[in-house]
FIPA-451006 format. One record per residue (C-alpha): residue in three letters; y, z, x. Coordinates in steps of 0.05 Angstrom, whole numbers, padded with zeros to 5 digits. Each point is the difference from the previous one (the first is absolute). Layout:
// FIPA-451006
 type     c2     c3     c1
  Ala      Y      Z      X
...
END
This chain:
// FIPA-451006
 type     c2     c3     c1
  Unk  02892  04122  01394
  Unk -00050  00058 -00013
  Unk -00032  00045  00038
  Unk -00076  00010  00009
  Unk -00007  00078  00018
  Unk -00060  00031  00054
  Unk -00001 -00067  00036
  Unk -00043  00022  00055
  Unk -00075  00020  00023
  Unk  00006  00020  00076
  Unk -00071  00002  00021
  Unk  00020 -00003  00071
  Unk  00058  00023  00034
  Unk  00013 -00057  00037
  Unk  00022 -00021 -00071
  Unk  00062  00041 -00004
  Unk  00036 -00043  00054
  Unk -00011 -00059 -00030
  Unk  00032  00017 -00066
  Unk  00060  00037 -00027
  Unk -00032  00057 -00043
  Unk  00075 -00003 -00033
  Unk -00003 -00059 -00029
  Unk -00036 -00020 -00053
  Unk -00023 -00058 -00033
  Unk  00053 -00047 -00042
  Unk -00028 -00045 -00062
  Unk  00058 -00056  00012
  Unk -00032 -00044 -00057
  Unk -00045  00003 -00056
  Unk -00020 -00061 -00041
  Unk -00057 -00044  00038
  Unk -00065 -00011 -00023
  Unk -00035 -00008  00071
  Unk  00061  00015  00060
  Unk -00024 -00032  00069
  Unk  00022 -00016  00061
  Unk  00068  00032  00024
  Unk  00037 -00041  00057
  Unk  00065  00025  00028
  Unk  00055 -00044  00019
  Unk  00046  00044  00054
  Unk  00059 -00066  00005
  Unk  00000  00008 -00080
  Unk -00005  00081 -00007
  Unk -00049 -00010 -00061
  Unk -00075 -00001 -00022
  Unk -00048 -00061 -00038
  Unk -00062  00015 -00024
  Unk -00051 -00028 -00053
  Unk -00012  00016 -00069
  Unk -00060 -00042 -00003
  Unk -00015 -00005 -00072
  Unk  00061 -00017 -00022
  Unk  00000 -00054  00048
  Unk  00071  00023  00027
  Unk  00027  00030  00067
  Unk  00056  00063 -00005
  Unk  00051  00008  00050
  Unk  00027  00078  00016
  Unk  00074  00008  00024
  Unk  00022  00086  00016
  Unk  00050  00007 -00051
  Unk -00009 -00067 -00042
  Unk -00072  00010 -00024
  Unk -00048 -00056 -00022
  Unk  00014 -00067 -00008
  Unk -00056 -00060 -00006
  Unk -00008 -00039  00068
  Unk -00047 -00055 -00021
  Unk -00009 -00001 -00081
  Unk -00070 -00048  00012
  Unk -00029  00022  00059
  Unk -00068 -00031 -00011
  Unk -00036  00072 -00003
  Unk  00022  00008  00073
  Unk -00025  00055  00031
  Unk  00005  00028  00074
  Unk  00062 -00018  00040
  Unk  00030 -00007  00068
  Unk  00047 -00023  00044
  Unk -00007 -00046  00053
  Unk  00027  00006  00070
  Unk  00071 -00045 -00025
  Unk -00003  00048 -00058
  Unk -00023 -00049 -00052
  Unk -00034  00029 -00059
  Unk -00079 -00012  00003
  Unk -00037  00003 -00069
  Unk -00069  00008 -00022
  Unk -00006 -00033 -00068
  Unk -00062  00017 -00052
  Unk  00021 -00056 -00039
  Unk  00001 -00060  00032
  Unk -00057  00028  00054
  Unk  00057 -00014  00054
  Unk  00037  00037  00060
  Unk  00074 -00024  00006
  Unk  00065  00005  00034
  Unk  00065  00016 -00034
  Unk  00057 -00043  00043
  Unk  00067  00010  00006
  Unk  00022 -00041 -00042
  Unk -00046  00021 -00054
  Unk -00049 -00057 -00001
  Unk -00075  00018  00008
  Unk -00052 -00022  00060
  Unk -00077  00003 -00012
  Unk -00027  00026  00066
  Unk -00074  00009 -00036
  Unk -00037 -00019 -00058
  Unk -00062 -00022  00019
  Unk -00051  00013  00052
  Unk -00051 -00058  00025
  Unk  00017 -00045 -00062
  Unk -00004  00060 -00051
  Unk  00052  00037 -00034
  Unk  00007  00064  00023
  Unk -00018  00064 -00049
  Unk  00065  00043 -00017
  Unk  00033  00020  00068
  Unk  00017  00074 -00007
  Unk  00040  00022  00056
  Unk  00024 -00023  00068
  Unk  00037  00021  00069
  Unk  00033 -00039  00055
  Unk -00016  00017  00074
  Unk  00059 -00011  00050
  Unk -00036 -00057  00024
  Unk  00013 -00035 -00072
  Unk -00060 -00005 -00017
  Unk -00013  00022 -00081
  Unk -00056  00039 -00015
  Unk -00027  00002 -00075
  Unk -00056  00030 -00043
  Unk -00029 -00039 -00060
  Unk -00044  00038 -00045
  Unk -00014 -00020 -00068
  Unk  00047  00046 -00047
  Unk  00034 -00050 -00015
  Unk -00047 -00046 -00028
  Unk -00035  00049 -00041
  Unk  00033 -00001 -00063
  Unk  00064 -00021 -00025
  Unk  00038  00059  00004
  Unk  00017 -00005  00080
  Unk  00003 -00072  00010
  Unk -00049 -00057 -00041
  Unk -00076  00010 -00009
  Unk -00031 -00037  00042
  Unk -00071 -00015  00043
  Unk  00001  00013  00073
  Unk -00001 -00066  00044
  Unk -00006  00035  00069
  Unk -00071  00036  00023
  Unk  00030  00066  00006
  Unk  00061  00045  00003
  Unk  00030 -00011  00083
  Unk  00055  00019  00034
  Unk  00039 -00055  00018
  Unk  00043 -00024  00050
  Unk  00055 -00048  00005
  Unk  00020 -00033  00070
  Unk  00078  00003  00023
  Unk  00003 -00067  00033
  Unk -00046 -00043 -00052
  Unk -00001  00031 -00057
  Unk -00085 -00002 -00005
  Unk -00025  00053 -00045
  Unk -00071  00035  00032
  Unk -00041  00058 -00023
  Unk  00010  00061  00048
  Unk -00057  00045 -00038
  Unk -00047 -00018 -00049
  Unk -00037  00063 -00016
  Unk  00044  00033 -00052
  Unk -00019  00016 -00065
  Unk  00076 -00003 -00029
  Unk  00043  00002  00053
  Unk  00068  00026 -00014
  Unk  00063  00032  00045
  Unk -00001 -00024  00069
  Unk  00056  00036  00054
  Unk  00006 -00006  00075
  Unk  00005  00063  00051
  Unk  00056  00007  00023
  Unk -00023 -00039  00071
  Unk -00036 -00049 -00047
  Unk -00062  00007  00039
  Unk -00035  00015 -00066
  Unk -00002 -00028 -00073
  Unk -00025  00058 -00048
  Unk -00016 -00030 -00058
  Unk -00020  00031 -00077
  Unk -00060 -00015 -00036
  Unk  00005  00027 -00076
  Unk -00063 -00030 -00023
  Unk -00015  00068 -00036
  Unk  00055 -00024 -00057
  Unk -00051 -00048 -00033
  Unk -00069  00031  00025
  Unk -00020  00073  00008
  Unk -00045 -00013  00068
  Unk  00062 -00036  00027
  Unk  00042  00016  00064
  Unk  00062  00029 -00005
  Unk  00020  00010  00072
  Unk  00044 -00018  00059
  Unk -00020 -00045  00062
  Unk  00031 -00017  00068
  Unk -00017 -00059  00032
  Unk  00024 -00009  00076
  Unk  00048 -00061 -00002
  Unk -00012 -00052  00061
  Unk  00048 -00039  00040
  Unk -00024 -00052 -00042
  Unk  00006  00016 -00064
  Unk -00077  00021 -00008
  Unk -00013  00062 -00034
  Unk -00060  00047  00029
  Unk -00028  00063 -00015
  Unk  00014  00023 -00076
  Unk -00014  00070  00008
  Unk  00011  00043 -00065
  Unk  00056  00046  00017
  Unk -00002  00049 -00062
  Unk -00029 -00009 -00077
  Unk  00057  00017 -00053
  Unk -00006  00036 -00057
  Unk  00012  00011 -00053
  Unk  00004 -00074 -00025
  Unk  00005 -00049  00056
  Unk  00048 -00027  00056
  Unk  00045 -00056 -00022
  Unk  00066 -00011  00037
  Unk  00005  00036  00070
  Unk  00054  00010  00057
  Unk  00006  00026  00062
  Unk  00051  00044  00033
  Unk  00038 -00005  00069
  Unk -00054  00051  00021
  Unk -00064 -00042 -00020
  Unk -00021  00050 -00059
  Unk -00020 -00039 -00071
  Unk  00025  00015 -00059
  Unk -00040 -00033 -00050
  Unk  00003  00000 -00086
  Unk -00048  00040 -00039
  Unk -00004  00019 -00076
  Unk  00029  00067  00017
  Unk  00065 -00018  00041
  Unk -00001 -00025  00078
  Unk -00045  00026  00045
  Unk  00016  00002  00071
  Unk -00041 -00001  00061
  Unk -00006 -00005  00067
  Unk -00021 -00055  00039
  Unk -00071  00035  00008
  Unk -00001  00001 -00070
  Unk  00008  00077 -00014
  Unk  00042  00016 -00058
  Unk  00061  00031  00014
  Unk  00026  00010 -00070
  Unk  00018 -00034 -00067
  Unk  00066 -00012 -00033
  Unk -00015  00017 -00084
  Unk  00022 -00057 -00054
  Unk -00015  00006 -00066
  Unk -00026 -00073 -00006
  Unk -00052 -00039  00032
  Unk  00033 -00028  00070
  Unk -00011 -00077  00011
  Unk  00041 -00009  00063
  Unk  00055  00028  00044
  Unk  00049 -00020  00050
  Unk  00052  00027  00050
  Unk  00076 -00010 -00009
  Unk  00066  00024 -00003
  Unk  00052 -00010  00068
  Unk -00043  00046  00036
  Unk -00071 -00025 -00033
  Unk -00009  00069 -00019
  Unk -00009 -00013 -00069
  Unk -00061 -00010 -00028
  Unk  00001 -00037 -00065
  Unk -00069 -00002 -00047
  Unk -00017 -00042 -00050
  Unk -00043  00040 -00053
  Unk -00027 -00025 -00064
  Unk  00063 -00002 -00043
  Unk  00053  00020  00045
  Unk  00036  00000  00065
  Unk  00010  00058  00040
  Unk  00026  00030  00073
  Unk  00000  00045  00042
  Unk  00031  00016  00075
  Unk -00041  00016  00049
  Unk  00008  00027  00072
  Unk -00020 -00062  00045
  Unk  00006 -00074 -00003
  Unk -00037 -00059 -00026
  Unk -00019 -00057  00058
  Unk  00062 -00041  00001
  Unk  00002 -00063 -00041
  Unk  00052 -00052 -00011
END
């Protein structure tokens, strides 16, 4: 463990209750080529995450360190957990969104949309309803380097969603440029969801949306909450309070709900996603670049299994 000095840039003072200006930031690992999606497991006391490149999954235990999880993870990217606690995957590789079950073996909950295989699947969340929620930009198709080169089959980059009870996949938005980190409020009337086209064009978007979530399961709205920068939004999470904290190329920004920036957290690498855990979820863990890192903060992530 190392520490990362001068963690903080308070730009309002609302910020100082939110954090613990005593604790700074901990690099727990260093040795990825592209770290992604964190996902806490509270019954196992330990963190997964990806290491997309090298097509692998690392596991985080306090006091044991790193171990591999899942040595071919198929480029898998974002993760969750579902509402029994089953792991659910988004995959580059095989353009798929999966469930982990208990007994290891591997469900395909979506590959393909109207016929045609689905893009690269980046990241995903589970409302309490059960219903999975996923975004499927192209990254992943782009080269070789995150998942296999490949031509786009669908018209566009959507949101999707996938029903509880039958398991049909339909887009929820369609007017993304490259949709990316998707997190409920913590009443899950709203969906805020990333758009990072700026990575791979310079007149791109690289802001945060909230759509109003309806009884059934129809998104409206899609108001743009706040623009990030520097760099772009990627993964994003919400705290028991509603405020966002969202990745940027300078650490985690955080903001409220409005979308005026409370503050920043500093790390010295590019952030590509975040999560809360810990017993108390008051532990947020960032994947950046190369490395793994945490830091504890003074409220609570919206409970998850």
């Amino acid at each position: 463990m190392a520490l990362v000095g001068d963690s903080y840039d308070y730009v309002d003072p609302r910020f100082y209750r939110l954090t613990v200006p005593t604790a700074e930031v901990e690099r727990l690992f260093d040795g990825c080529r592209w770290a992604e999606g964190p996902v806490w497991f509270n019954d196992g006391g330990y963190l997964v995450w990806s290491d997309i490149p090298n097509r692998r999954m690392l596991r985080w235990l306090p006091d044991q360190g790193v171990s591999v999880f899942r040595a071919d993870s198929s480029f898998a990217n974002g993760h969750t957990r579902d509402r029994q606690g089953r792991l659910v995957s988004c995959e580059h590789g095989t353009r798929r969104v999966t469930r982990t079950e208990p007994d290891g073996s591997i469900t395909v909950l979506a590959d393909r949309h109207d016929g045609r295989r689905l893009n690269s699947p980046n990241d995903v969340v589970v409302k309490s309803d059960g219903s999975i929620w996923f975004t499927d930009p192209t990254y992943g198709i782009m080269s070789d380097y995150e998942g296999h080169r490949g031509e786009p089959e669908q018209s566009g980059c959507f949101v999707y969603r996938i029903d509880p009870a039958t398991g049909a996949v339909s887009i929820a938005a369609d007017d993304f440029a490259m949709p990316n980190g998707l997190a409920f409020s913590p009443d899950e009337r709203l969906l805020y969801v990333a758009d990072s086209g700026l990575s791979h064009d310079p007149a791109g978007p690289h802001h945060i949306r909230a759509f109003e979530v309806g009884s059934d399961g129809k998104l409206a709205g899609g108001r743009v909450v706040v623009e990030v920068s520097p760099g772009v939004p990627d993964g994003i999470r919400c705290d028991i309070e509603g405020n966002i904290w969202s990745s940027a190329q300078d650490g985690v920004h955080c903001y409220t709900p409005e979308g005026t920036l409370l503050g920043k957290i500093r790390v010295p690498e590019m952030v590509a996603n975040l999560t809360f855990g810990g017993p108390k979820r008051n532990r947020l863990f960032i994947t950046a670049t190369r490395s793994l890192y945490s830091v504890f903060v003074a409220t609570s992530g919206v409970q998850a299994p």
